[in-house]
Structure formats: C-alpha cells, structure tokens
C-alpha positions as CSV (number, residue, x, y, z in Angstrom):
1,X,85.1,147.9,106.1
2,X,87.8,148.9,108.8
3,X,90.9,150.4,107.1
4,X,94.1,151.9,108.8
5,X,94.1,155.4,109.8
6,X,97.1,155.2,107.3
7,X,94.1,155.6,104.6
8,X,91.9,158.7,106.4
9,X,89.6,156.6,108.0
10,X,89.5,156.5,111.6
11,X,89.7,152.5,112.4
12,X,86.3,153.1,115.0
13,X,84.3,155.1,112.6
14,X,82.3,151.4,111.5
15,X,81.3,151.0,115.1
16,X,80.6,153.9,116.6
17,X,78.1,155.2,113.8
18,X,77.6,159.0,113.6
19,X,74.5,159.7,113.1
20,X,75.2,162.9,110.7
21,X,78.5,161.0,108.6
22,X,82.0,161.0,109.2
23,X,84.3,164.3,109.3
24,X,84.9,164.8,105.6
25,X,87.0,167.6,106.4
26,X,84.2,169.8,104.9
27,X,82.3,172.4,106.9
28,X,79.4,170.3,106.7
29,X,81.1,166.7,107.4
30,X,80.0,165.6,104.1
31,X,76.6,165.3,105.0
32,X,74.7,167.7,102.8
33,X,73.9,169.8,105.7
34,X,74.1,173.7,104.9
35,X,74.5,172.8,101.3
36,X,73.4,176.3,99.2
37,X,72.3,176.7,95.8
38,X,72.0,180.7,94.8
39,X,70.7,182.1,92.0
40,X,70.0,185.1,90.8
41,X,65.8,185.6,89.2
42,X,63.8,189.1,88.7
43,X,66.4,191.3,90.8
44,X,66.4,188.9,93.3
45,X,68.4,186.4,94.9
46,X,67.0,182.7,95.7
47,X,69.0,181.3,98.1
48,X,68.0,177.7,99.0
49,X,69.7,175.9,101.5
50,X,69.4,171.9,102.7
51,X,68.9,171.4,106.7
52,X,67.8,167.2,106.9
53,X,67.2,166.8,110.1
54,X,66.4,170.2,111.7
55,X,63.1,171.8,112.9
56,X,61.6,175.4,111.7
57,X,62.1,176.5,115.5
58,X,65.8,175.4,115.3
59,X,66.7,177.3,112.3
60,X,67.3,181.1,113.0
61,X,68.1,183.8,110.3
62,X,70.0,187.2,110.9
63,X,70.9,190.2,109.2
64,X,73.8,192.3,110.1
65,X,75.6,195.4,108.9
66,X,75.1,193.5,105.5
67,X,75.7,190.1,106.7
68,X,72.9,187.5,106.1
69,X,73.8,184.7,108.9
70,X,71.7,181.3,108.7
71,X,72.3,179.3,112.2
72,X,70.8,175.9,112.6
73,X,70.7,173.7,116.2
74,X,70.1,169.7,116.3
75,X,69.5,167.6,119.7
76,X,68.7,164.2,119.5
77,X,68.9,161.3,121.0
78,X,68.4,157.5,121.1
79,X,67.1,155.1,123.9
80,X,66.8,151.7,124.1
81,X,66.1,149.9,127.0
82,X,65.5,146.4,128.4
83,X,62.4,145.0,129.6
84,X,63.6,145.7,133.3
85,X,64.4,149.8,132.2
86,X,67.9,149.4,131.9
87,X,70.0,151.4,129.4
88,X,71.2,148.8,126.4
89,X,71.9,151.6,124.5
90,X,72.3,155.5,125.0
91,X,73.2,157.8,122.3
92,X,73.0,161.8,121.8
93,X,73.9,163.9,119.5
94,X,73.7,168.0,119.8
95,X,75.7,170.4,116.8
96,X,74.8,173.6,115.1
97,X,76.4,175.2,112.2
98,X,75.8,178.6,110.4
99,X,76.4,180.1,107.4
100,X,77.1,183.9,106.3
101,X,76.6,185.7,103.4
102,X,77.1,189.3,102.4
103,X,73.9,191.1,101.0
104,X,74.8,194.6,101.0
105,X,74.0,197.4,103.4
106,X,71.2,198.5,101.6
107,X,69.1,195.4,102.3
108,X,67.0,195.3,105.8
109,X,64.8,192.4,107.2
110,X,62.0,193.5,105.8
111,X,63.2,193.2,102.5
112,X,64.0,189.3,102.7
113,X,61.6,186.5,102.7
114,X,62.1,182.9,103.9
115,X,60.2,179.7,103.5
116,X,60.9,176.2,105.3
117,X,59.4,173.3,103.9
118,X,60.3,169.3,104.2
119,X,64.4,170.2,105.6
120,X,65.0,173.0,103.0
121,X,65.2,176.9,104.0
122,X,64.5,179.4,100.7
123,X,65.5,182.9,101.2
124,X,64.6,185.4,98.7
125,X,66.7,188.6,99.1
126,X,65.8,192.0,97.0
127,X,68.9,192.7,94.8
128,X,69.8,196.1,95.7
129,X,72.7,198.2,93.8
130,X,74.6,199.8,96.7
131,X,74.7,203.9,95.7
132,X,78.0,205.4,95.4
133,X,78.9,208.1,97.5
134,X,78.7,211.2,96.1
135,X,82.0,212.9,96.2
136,X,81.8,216.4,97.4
137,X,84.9,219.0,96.2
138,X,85.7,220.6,99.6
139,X,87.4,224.0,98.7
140,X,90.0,225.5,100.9
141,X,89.8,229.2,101.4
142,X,92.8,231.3,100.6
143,X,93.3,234.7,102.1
144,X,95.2,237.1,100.3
C-alpha cells in the first residue's frame, strides 16, 4: 500500500522492491540478517548467527586483540530478457555487514570452532577467565 513519507514509508518502496526489505532503521534493515543468539553451555559460548542468503565462501571470521569480527558479502543479480536478448529487466544487489564481539585476550583462533549449515554460522568460543595481573610492590631504596 503506498503511504506518504509523512508515515516512514518511502512512497517508491512498493515498486522498486529490495530484495533484502526496507531500511528499518536497524543494522540489519529488518531483515533477520546478522541476527545472534548467545548462550553460554559447558564453559563455552554458542554463538549462532542467521546469514539467509549468503555462501560459506562469503562469510569470513576474525579475531583481533580480543575482538571476534563476523563479516558477510552478498552479489546478486536478476536478468530477464526478451526473446531477441534485450534487457526487460536488470537488477543487482551487492552489501556486506559485520558484526564484533569481544571475547577476551586470552582466547586465540585455535580455540574457537565454527559451523555453517543451511544460512546459519555457529561459533563455539572457550570461555576463558582473563588472569589478573599480579601486582608487584616496587620498593624504593633509601640511603641514609
């Protein structure tokens, strides 16, 4: 139904259909993409995140200085053509998102594993206490 952009809605979003849903004003656009369930199991964390749409080789994981970064990369694209090979319609579509979380210092990439199966990622990360630094008394020397 086309409302005025009084209401939100941009009045072209019914005919120009994006293919991954309207700008929600989310990180994700409202789509479901990126969406992350964590929970914590046998001194690990699960992390399981939704990516409809995207290929293994497309999906890219990275730990740094305690950061766990998940990036995902989508190219599509629609062609229709006559019956003389000219363009009726023409659409593409390339995005990528990402998403960080901190999993300590102490973790390394051995430590995680990850599993992608049918558009969702599963990350299992070791739950590891970060050690305290041990304070050492540092005397000063008096003369005298």
């Amino acid at each position: 139904m086309l409302m005025p952009s009084i209401f939100g809605e941009n009045l072209l979003d019914d005919f120009f259909d994006f293919p991954f849903g309207r700008y929600t004003g989310y990180a994700d656009g409202g789509t479901g993409l990126m969406k992350t369930d964590i929970k914590e199991a046998d001194g690990n964390y699960e992390i399981t995140m939704n990516l409809p749409g995207v290929k293994k080789e497309d999906v890219k994981a990275e730990l740094h200085d305690g950061y766990l970064t998940i990036q995902a990369s989508t190219n599509s694209g629609t062609d229709e053509k006559d019956e003389n090979g000219r363009y009726i319609r023409r659409e593409r579509y390339s995005g990528s998102c990402s998403r960080s979380f901190y999993v300590g210092d102490a973790v390394t990439e051995e430590d995680i594993k990850a599993k992608f199966e049918n558009g969702t990622l599963t990350l299992t990360v070791p739950k590891k206490e970060e050690k305290p630094a041990v304070e050492q008394k540092k005397y000063i020397a008096i003369e005298g």
